[in-house]
N, C-alpha and C positions, 0 to 999 in steps of 0.2 A: 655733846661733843665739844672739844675742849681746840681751838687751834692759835696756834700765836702766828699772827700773818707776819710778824716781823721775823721768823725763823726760817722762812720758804721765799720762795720766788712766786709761787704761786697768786695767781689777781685770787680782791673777795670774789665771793658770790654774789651774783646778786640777784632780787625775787627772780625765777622762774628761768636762770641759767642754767645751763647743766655744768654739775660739780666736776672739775678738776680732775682725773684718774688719781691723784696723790688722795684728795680730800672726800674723794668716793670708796677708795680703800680704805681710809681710814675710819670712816663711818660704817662700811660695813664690818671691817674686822670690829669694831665697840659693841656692834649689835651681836656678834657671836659669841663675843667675851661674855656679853651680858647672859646669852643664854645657856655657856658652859659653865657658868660662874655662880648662875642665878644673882648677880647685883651688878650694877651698873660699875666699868670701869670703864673713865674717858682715858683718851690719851691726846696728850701735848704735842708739841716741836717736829711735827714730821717732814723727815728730811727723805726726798726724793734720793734712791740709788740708785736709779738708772738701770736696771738690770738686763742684762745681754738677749732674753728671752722673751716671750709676746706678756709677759706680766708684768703689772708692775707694784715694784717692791718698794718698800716705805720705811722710813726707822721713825719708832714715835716713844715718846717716854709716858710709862703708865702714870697719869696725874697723880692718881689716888686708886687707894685699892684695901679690900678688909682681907684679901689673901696674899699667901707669899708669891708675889712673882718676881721675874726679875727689872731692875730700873727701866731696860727698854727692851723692844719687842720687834720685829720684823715682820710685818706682811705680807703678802703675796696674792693680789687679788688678780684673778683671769679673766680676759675678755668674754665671752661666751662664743661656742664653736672650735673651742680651741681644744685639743687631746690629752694637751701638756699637764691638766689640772690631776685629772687621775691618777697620770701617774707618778705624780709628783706628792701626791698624798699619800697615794699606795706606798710609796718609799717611806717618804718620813713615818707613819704608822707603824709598818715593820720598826724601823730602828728603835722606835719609842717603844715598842712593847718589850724591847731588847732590855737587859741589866745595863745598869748605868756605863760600866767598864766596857760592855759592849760596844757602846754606842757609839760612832765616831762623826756624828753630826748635830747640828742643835735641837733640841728636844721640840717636838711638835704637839703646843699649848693648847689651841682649839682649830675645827677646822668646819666648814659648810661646802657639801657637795653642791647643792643647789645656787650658793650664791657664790662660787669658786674662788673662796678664800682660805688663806693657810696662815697661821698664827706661829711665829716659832717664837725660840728662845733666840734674842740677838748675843753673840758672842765677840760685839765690840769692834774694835778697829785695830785689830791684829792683822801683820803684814799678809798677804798671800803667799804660796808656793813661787809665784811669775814676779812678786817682787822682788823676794830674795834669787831668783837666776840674774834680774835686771840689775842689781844693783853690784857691791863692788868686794864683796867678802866671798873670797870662793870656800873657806870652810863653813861659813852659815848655810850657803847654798848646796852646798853637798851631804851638812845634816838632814836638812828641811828634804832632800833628794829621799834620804834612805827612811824618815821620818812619813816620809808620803807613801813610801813602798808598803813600807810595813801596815800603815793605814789602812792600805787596799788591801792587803793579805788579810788583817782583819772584820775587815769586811765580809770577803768570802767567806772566810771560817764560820764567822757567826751567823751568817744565812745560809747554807748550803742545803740545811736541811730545811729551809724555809717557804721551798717553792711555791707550797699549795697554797700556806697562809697568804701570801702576796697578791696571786693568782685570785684568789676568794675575796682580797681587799678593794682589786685592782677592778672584778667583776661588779661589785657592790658602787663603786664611786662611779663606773663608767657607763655601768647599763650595759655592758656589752654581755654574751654568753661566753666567749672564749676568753683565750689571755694566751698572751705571747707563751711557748714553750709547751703548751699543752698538745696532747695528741693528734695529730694529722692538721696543727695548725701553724702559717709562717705568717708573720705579719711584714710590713714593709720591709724595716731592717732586718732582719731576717733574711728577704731574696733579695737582698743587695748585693752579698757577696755572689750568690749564684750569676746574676749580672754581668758583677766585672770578670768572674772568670770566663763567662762566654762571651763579652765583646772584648776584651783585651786584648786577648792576639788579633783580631782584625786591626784594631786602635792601631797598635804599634808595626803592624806591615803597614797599613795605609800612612802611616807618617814617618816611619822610617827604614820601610824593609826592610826587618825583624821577623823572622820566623819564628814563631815559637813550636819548639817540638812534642809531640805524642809524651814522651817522656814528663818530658816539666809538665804538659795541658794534666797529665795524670796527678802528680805530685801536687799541683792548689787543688784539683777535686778533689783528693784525699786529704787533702788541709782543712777544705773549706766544709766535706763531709765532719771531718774530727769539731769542725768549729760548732756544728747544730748537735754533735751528738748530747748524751745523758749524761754522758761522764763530765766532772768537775763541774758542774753548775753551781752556780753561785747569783747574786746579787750584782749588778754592774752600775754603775753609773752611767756609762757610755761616753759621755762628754769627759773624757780624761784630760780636762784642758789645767795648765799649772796656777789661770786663776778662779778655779770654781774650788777653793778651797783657800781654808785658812790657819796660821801656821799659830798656833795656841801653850800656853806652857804645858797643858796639859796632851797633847801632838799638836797633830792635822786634823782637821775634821774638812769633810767633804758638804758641799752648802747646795749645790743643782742637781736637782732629780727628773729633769723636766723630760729624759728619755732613758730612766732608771729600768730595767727590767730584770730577769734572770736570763743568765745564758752563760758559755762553757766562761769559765774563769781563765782560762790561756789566751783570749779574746783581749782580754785586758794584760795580761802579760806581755802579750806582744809591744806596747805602748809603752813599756821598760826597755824592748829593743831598738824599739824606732818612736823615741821620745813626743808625747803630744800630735802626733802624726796628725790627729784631727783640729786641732787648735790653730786661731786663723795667722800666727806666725813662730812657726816651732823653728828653733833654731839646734844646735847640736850638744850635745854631750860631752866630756871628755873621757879619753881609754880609759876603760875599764869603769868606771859607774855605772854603765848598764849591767853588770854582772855580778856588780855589788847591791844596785838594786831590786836582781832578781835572787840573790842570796837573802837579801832582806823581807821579802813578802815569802820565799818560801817558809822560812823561819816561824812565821804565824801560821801556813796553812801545815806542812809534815803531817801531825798529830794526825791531821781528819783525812788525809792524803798521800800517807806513808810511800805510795808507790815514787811521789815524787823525790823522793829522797838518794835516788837513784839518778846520777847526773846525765848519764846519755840519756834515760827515758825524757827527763826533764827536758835536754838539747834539743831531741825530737821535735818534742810537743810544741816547743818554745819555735824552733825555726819552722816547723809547719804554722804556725800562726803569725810570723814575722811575714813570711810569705805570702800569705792571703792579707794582710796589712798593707803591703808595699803594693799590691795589686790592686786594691782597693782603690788606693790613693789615688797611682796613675791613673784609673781608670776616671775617677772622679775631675783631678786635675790636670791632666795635658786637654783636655779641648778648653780649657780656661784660659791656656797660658798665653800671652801676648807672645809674637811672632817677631822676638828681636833677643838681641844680648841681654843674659840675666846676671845678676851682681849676687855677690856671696850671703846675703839675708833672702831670697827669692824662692818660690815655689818650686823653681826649676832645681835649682843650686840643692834644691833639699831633694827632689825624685835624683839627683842622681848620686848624691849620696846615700843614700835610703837603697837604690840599686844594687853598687858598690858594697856597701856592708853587707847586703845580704849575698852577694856573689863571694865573700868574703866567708862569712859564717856558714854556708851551705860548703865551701871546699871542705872546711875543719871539719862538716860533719861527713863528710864522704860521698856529700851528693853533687858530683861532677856536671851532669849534665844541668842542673839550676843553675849550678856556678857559672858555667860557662854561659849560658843564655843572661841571666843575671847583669852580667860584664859586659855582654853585648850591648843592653839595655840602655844601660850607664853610657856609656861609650856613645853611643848612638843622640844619646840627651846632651850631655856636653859639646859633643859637635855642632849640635844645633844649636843650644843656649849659651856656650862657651865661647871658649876654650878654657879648661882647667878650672871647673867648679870646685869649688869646695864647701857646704853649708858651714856658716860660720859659727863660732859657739855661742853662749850663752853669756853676754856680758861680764858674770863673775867668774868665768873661769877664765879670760881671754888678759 
């Protein structure tokens, strides 16, 4: 193994220390290489990045090599105990056995279930999606917007008929017998929605007497039923956050699969209505790019989907899943929230806008009684966190 101490922060080793998590990844990704490769390929320069999730990720430049690879390489070695490994190989393995044109992430080189490392292609130092919102060009940011849509549309597409093999990948790396989406099986995420929708209305009488009516309690069970069903499965990422991707001349390619699975594809659609909803600081959109966004991933899915082609069915689908989104969230965030005034970047500022819109898009759809509860919601958050929230936009549109 090959290391230049002067390229890390990393101390040496020395006899009978334990190695570094950067210089332990990187050792064992060389021993996997060596034995997909059959010859030894060290690598150089590894630079720590930090990665958001229990792994950790290394860039190292292949020293030498008698095959084509590319200059640098990405790791991903897993602690042990951890779940995340499976399924993050199960992802990358589907994409990889995909056509090139398929594939909208980096190609997965060699991989060891037993010593939970992942080998990809490194695709460089190209900005993210959460860059270009951060920074100051609103036409780059609203490419890279419709560029990321369309991404995920093609996503869907090209796994939809992919469940079993994932499932079969996903059994093989994990040990387990089941897999998410299989018959009479939920796994965690999964009964999270079922969750929020039975404690929420307590949530929201017990903190701001809020009633929520028989009516709306029916319309998220019917949401949240449409969210498990069979129809429109696909491939998900789940982490739809703006920097777990990266913005490439050839698109977007999607880089974390650490909670990848298959499930209804309008799940993630929703995440074009209420932007990054899950990511740890989602700010807002401007009018109308969320309906440009969601004109853009349909455009790849139609073909395999025709029914969606059809704009009310689509409105449906799309605001029963905003719904069960914006539920979700409250349910996870209001017992987080600090118990004072909230400023226009804030958790708060974003449920009641998140509220708002959708008391907004449920009137257009004709569903009065959401709207109104909806409104109330909203209304009821800004009094507490307010007065006159607004979540604020996204750097490059403001």
């Amino acid at each position: 193994m090959i290391l230049d101490a002067s390229s890390t922060d990393e101390p040496s080793i020395g006899a009978g220390a334990e190695p570094s998590p950067v210089a332990h990844a990187v050792a064992t990704a060389e021993s996997v290489l060596g034995q997909r490769f059959g010859s030894a390929i060290p690598l150089a320069e590894p630079e720590d990045l930090a990665g958001s999730g229990p792994a950790a990720v290394v860039r190292a430049r292949v020293a030498s090599s008698a095959f084509s690879l590319p200059r640098t390489l990405v790791v991903k070695h897993y602690p042990g105990g951890n779940d995340s490994f499976a399924r993050e190989a199960a992802s990358y393995q589907l994409f990889t056995a995909l056509p090139t044109e398929d594939r909208v992430c980096p190609e997965l080189l060699a991989h060891d279930g037993d010593k939970r490392v992942l080998v990809i292609e490194d695709l460089g130092r190209a900005p993210t999606l959460e860059d270009k919102l951060r920074g100051s060009d609103s036409r780059a940011a609203e490419t890279a917007l419709l560029s990321w849509a369309r991404s995920l549309g093609r996503i869907h597409a090209s796994t939809a008929s992919r469940e079993a093999d994932f499932h079969a990948l996903l059994r093989r790396l994990s040990g387990k017998p089941g897999g998410d989406g299989e018959a009479g099986y939920l796994d965690g995420e999964e009964l999270v929605p079922l969750a929020a929708v039975a404690e929420l209305p307590a949530l929201l009488h017990d903190s701001f007497g809020v009633t929520t009516p028989d009516a709306v309690l029916d319309a998220v069970e019917r949401a949240a039923d449409n969210a498990r069903s069979v129809s429109y499965r696909a491939f998900s990422p789940v982490d739809l956050w703006p920097d777990n991707n990266l913005i490439t001349g050839a698109g977007v390619r999607f880089l974390d699969f650490e909670h990848g699975r298959m499930r209804n594809a309008l799940a993630d659609v929703a995440h074009l209505r209420v932007p990054f909803a899950s990511s740890p600081q989602p700010l807002a959109l401007p009018a109308g790019m969320s309906e440009a966004m969601i004109a853009a991933w349909r455009a790849e899915v139609v073909e395999l989907w025709p029914a969606l082609a059809d704009d009310d069915l689509l409105s449906a689908y799309t605001l029963g899943a905003q719904l069960v989104l914006v539920w979700l969230s409250t349910w996870r965030e209001l017992p987080r929230l600090p118990v004072k005034k909230a400023g226009p970047t804030s958790r708060a500022a974003a449920l009641v806008t998140w509220w708002r819109d959708l008391a907004t898009r449920a009137e257009q759809g004709g569903d009065t009684g959401v709207a109104e509860h909806a409104a109330q919601v909203a209304s009821a958050l800004d009094a507490r966190f307010g007065p006159d929230l607004d979540l604020a936009l996204y750097p490059a549109f403001r």
